[in-house]
N, C-alpha and C positions, 0 to 999 in steps of 0.2 A: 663412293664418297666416304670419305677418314672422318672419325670423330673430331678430327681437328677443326675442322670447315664449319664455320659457324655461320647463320646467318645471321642479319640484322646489326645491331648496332656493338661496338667492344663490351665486354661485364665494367671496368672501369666508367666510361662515359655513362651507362644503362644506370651508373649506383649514383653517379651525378645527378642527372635528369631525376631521378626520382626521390634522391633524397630531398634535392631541391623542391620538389612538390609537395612532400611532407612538410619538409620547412617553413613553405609557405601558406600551409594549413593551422600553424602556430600564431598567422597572425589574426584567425579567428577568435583566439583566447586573449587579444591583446598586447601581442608580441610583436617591435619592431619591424618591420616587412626586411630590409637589408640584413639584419643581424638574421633572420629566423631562414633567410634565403641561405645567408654564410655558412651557417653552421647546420643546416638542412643537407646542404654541398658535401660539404668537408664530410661530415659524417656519411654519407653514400659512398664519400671516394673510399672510406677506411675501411666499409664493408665491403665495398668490390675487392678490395685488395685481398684483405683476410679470407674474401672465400674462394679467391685466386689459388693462394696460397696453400690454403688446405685442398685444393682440387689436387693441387701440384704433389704435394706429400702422397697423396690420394694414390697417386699415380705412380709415385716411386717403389711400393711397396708390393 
């Protein structure tokens, strides 16, 4: 089996799900449940990406 062959769920989707759960952990302080869900999202999708990314460079070198 190649390093390629991942199991389980993409790093994308994986930074979704969980940022969103962090996000929604924001709304214990007070914070909008849609807005803390939004930007819980968003900001998982940007670190799946970045650490995509850097895997990627990672890999070129």
């Amino acid at each position: 089996m190649s390093n390629e062959s991942q199991k389980g769920l993409p790093p994308v989707l994986r930074g979704a799900i969980v940022g969103g759960s962090i996000g929604l952990m924001a709304t214990w302080f007070g914070v909008d449940v849609g807005r803390a869900l939004f930007y819980g999202i968003v900001c998982g999708l940007l670190a799946a990406y970045t650490a995509q990314k850097i895997q990627e460079n990672r890999k070129k070198k």
